[in-house]
C-alpha positions in Angstrom: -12.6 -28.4 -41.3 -14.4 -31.6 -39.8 -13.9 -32.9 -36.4 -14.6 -36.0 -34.2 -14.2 -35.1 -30.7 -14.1 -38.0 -28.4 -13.2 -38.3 -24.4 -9.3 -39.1 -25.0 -9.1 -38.1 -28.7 -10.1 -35.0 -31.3 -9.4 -36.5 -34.8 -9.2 -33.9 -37.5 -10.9 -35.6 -40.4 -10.9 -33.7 -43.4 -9.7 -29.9 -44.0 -9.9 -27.9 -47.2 -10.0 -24.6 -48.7 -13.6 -23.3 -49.0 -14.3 -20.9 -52.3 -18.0 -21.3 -52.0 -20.5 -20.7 -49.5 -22.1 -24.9 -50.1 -19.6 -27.2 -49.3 -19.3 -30.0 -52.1 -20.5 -33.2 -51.6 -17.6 -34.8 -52.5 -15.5 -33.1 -49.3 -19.1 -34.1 -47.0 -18.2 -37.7 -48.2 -14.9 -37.5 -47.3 -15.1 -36.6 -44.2 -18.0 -39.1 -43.2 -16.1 -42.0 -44.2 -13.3 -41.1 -42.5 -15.7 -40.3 -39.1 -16.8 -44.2 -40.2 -13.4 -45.5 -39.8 -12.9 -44.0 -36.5 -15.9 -45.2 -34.7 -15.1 -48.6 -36.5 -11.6 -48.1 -34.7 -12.6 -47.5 -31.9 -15.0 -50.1 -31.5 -12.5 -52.6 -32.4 -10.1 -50.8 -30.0 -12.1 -51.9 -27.4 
């Protein structure tokens, strides 16, 4: 599971089943795009 955790806010950002011990790049991705739009979000929150 990746998380953002923020003053007001914890966003869950990606979650997934984990067969492996490296986690794919593809779910890495994921997850740092969607950490992207958040901070883009909140910037244009504010």
């Amino acid at each position: 599971m990746y998380v953002a955790k923020f003053e007001e806010a914890i966003y869950v950002l990606h979650c997934f089943h984990k067969k492996t011990q490296v986690t794919s790049k593809q779910d890495r991705a994921i997850a740092a795009v969607r950490y992207r739009a958040v901070v883009n979000a909140r910037k244009e929150k504010k």
